[in-house]
C-alpha positions as CSV (number, residue, x, y, z in Angstrom):
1,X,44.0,181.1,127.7
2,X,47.0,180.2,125.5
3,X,46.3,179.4,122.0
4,X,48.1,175.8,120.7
5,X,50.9,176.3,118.2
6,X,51.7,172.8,117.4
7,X,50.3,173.0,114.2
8,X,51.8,176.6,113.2
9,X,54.8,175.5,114.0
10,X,55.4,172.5,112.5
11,X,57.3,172.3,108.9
12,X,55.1,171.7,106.2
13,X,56.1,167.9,104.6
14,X,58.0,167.8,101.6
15,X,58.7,164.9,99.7
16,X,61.9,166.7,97.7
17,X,63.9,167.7,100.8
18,X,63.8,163.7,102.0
19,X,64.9,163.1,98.7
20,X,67.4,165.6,98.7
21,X,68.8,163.3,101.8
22,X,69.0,160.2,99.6
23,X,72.6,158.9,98.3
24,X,72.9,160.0,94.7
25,X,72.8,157.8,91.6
26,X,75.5,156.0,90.2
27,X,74.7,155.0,86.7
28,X,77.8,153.9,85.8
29,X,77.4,150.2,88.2
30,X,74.3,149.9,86.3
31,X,75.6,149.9,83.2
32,X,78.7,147.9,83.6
33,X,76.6,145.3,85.2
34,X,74.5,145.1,82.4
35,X,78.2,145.0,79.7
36,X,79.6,142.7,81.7
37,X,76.3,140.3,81.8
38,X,76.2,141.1,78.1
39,X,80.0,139.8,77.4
40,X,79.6,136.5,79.4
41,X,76.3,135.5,77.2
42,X,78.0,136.7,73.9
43,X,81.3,135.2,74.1
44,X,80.5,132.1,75.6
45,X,77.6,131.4,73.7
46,X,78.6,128.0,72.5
47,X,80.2,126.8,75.5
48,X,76.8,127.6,77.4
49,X,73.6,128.1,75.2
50,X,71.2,128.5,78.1
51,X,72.9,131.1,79.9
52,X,70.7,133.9,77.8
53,X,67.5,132.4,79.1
54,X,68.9,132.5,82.5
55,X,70.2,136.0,82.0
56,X,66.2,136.9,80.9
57,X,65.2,135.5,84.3
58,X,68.0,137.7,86.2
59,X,67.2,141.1,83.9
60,X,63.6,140.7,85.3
61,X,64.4,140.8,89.0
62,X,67.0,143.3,88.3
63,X,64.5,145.6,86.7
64,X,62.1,145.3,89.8
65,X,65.1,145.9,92.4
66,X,66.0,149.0,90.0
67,X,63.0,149.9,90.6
68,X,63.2,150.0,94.1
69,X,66.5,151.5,94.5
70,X,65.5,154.4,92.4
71,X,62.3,155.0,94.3
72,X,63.7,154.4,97.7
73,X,67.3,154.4,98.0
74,X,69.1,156.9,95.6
75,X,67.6,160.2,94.6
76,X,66.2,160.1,91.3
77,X,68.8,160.8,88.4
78,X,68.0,164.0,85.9
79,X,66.7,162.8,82.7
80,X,68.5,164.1,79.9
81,X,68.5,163.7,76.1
82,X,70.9,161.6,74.1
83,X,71.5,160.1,70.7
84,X,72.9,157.1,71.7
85,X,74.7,155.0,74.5
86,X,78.1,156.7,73.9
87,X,81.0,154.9,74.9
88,X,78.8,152.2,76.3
89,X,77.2,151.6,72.6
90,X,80.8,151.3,70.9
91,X,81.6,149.0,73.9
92,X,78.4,146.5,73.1
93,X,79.4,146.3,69.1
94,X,83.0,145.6,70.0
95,X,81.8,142.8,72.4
96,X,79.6,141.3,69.6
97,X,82.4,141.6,67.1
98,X,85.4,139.4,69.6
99,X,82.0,137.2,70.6
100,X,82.6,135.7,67.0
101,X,86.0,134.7,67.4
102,X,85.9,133.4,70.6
103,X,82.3,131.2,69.7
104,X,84.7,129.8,66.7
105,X,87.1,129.3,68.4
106,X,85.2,127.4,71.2
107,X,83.9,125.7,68.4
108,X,86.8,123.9,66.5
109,X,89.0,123.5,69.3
110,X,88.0,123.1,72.9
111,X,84.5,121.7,72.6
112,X,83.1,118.7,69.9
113,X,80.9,120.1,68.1
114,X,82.7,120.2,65.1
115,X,84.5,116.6,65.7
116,X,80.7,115.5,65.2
117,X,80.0,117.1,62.6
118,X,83.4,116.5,60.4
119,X,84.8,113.4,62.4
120,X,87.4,113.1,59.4
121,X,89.3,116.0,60.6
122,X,89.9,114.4,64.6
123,X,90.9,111.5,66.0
124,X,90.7,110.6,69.8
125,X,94.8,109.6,71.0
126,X,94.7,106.8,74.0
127,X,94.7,109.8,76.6
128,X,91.3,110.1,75.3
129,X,92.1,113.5,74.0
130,X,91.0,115.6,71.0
131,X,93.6,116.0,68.0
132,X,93.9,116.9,64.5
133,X,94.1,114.3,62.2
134,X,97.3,114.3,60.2
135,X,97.2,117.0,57.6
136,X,94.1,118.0,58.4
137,X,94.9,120.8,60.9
138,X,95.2,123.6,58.7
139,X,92.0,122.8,57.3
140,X,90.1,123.0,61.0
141,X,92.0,126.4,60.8
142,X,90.5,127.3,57.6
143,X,86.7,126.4,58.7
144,X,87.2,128.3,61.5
145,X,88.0,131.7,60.4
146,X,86.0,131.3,57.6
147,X,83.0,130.9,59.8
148,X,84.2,133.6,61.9
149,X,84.8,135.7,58.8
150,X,80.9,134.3,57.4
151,X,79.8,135.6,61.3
152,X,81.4,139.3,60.7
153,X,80.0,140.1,57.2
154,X,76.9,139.0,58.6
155,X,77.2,141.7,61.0
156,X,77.8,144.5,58.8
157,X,75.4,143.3,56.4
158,X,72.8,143.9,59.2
159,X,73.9,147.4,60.1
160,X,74.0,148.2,56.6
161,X,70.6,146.6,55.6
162,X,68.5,148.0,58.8
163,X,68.7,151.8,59.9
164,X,69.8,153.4,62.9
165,X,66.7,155.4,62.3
166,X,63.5,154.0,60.8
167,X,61.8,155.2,57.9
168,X,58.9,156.7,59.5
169,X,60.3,158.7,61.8
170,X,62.7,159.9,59.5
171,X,59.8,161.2,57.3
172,X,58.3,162.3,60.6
173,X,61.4,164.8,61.4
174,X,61.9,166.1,58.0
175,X,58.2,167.2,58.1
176,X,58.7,169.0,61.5
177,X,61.7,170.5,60.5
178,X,59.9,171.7,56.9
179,X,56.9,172.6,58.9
180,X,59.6,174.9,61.2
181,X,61.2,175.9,58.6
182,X,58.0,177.7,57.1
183,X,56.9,179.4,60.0
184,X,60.0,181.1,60.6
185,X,60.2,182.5,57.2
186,X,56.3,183.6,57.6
187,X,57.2,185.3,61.2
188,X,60.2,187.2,59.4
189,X,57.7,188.0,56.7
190,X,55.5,189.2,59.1
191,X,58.3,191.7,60.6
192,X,59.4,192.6,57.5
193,X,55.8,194.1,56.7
194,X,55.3,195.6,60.4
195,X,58.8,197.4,59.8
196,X,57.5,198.5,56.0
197,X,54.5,199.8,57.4
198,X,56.2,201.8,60.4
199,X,58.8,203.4,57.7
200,X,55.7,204.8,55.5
201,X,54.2,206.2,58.5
């Protein structure tokens, strides 16, 4: 009688060689998704307030369709450590920096808000158009730079105020390193008295 084989020979199941058959990870869509849905909310924050509730909403079912695509779709990226976003990070400052002048300038000149708050400074032509009163233009000019000027110092008073790295965990890291520091002195100690004791014998 033959013996069956249909077990012996069958490849054992592994879950990394159908991974391995996945289409790789691209990051980099990911992240300029997430600059470029960061640019619209900042810049054009005055012109549409509620967009960063509705970008909330979209970030949640992007995370669980992340989620998916990672799991099922691509091949799971390495994780490696960083100190920071890189380029990306000097990309999101420089969008909140130019997000103040374009808000201020939305502000004085293509939207009303300011015409209803300093109605002196406007008057409405009989195209039913927006214009500087007379002699007053200069001094929309002046409000709006100032504010956007107000808006930047702001900014760096912020960085300057709060750390990059909180105070506790700084502690936290000068102990580990202190902490490192000793036992490596006591393990060259330690050699240094091994090596003693071999030269007297």
């Amino acid at each position: 009688k033959g013996k069956k084989t249909d077990g012996l020979n069958r490849k054992p199941y592994s879950p990394l060689s159908d991974e391995a058959k996945l289409d790789e990870y691209e990051q980099f869509d990911d992240y300029m998704e997430i600059i470029i849905q960061f640019g619209y909310v900042t810049l054009f924050a005055s012109a549409y307030p509620l967009a960063s509730s509705i970008m909330i909403i979209a970030n949640l079912v992007e995370m669980r369709s992340d989620t998916f695509k990672l799991s099922f779709i691509c091949r799971k990226p390495r994780s490696l450590r960083c100190d920071g976003l890189g380029m990306w990070g000097s990309l999101l400052s420089g969008l909140v920096t130019l997000s103040a002048l374009t808000n201020c300038l939305i502000f004085g000149f293509t939207s009303g808000q300011l015409m209803e708050w300093l109605p002196s400074l406007y008057t409405i032509d009989e195209s039913d158009h927006m214009r500087f009163s007379d002699n007053k233009g200069w001094l929309v000019i002046f409000i709006i730079f100032g504010v956007e000027r107000a808006l930047l110092f702001t900014k760096l008073l912020i960085n300057a105020v709060i750390p990059d790295i909180p105070e506790d965990v700084m502690d936290e890291l000068q102990r580990k390193h202190f902490v490192q520091e000793e036992e490596s002195r006591q393990y060259e100690r330690g050699l240094g008295n091994v090596n003693n004791s071999n030269k007297s014998d």
